[in-house]
Phi, psi and omega in degrees: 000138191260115183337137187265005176271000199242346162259348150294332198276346188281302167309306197312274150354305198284283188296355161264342154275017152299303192275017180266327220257343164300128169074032167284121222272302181323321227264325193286284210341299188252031175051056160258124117000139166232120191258350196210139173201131172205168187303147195041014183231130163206172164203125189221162209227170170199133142288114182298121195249185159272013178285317217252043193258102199264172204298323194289350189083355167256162158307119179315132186293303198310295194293326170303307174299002186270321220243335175272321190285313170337290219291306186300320206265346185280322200294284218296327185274005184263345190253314152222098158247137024253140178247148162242164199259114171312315211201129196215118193241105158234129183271149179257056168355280171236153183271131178262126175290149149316135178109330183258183204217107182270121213225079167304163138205124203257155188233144166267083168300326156214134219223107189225166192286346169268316190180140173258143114240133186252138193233172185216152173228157178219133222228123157266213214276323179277013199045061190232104168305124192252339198201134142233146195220171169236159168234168132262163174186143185235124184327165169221123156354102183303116196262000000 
């Protein structure tokens, strides 16, 4: 049964990175979607433009991971915020094309006063996994 002071703090946490995630310059910059959010969770999508196209004819690997870190960073920060990220690993699987609509999600596996891990997949519009990564992330001081 889950303690009810770790589930205030979870709401508590949750509603104060809403109101943080308004007008957020990055997440508008690349028109990301938050299709879900809960304590230790998020899932958020991006539509691949022509913008984000590199000399091979694919998506630049930096925007599919742009789009893993949002996911990563919602997750870990819906549990303790602020967190900060130590470490960020992704592997690229498959190339994302113009046009798709690339959908992360992050997961909190473990979440301690010391260090978070998370892990995230990204996924397109056909469910065909493009990406999977891991984070660390260490609480940070309240500025």
């Amino acid at each position: 049964m889950a303690d009810p002071a770790s589930k205030l703090a979870d709401k508590h946490n949750l509603t104060a990175l809403i109101e943080k995630m308004e007008g957020e310059p990055i997440a508008s910059f690349y028109k990301i979607q938050v299709l879900e959010l809960s304590p230790g969770y998020a899932r958020v999508s991006m539509k691949m433009l022509p913008e984000y196209v590199n000399f091979n004819g694919v998506v630049f690997g930096s925007i599919v991971m742009g789009v893993a870190d949002y996911a990563f960073s919602l997750a870990i920060n819906s549990l303790i915020l602020p967190s900060l990220a130590t470490q960020f690993n992704i592997y690229l699987l498959s190339p994302a094309a113009v046009g798709d609509e690339l959908t992360a999600e992050g997961r909190v596996l473990r979440s301690g006063k010391r260090m978070g891990i998370s892990e995230i997949t990204v996924v397109n519009q056909d469910g065909k996994l493009v990406a999977k990564a891991t984070g660390t992330t260490i609480p940070a001081s309240k500025q």
